[in-house]
N, C-alpha and C positions, 0 to 999 in steps of 0.2 A: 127695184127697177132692173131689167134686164141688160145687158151690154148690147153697145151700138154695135147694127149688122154692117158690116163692110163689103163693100162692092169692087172698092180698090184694093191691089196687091197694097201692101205696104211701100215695099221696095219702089215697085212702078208709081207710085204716088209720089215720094221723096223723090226721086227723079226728075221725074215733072216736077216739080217747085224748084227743083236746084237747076235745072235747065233753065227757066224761068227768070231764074232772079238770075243766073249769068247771064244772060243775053240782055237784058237791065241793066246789070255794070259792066259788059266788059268793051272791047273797043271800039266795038262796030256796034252801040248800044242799040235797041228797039225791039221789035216785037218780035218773040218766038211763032214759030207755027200755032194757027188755031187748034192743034189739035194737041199743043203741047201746054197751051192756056186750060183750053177747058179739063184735060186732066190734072192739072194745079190746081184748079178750083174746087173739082170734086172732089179732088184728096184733101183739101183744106176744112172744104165742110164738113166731110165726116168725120175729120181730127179735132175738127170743134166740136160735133157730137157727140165722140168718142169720150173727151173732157169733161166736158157737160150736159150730160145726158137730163133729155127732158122733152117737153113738147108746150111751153109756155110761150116759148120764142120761138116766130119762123125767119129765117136769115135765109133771102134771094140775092143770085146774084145772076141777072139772067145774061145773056140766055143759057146759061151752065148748067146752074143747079139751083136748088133748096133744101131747106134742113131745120129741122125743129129740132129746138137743145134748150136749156134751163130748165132746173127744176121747177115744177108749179101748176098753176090748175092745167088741166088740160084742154085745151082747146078741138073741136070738131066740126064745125060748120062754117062757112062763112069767111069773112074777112079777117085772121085772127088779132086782136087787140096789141098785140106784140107782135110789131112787124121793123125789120129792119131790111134795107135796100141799098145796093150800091152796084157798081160796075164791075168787072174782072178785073181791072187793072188797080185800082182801089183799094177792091178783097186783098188781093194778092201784096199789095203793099204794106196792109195792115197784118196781117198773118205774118211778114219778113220781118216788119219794124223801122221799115221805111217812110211809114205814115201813120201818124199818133190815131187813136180815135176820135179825142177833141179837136185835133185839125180837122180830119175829114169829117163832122161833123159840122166844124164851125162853116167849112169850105164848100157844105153841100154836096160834097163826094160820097156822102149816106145819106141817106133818109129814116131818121129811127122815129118810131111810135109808140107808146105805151110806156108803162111805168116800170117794164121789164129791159127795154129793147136800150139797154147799154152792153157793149161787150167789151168796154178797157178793162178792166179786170182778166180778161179770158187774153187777149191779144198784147205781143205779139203771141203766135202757136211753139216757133223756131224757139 
């Protein structure tokens, strides 16, 4: 299997998630710029990819991004059988360690499908 292609700098990716998650904890807590989310996102997904390389699992989180990762049959048409879903703010919690998978799970904060689409083992990324 070939290494996952990046679209993110490295550096500008980390960035974005540590902007991210300060503005999360610190005084003035809430939301960073849309544009400093969805580059946290996309850098998250392809660090998940990066890890787990594959195309068994597709992991949305829209309107950001998507990413097929796990090893396993490959999927190409259609709905794939392994699908996981959540929101940006979610992703991004799960990726810090701020939110378990079986919470966001239990809490409905994911949507996972298939007999593939667990990612506590991969998560948190940090």
């Amino acid at each position: 299997m070939g290494v996952a292609r990046r679209r993110i700098d490295l550096a500008e990716g980390q960035a974005a998630l540590a902007s991210w998650l300060e503005a999360q904890d610190g005084p003035e807590a809430g939301q960073p710029p849309r544009s400093v989310t969805a580059m946290a996102v996309r850098y998250a997904l392809e660090e998940l990819t990066a890890r787990a390389p594959g195309n068994s699992v597709e992991v949305r989180v829209p309107p950001f991004g998507v990413t097929q990762c796990i090893e396993g049959p490959r999927h190409t048409r259609g709905t794939p059988p392994n699908v996981i879903e959540t929101d940006a703010q979610s992703w991004l919690q799960l990726v810090t360690g701020s939110l378990t998978w079986p919470d966001a799970v239990a809490d409905g904060r994911v949507v996972a499908s298939g007999t593939r689409a667990d990612l506590s083992a991969l998560l948190p990324l940090r």
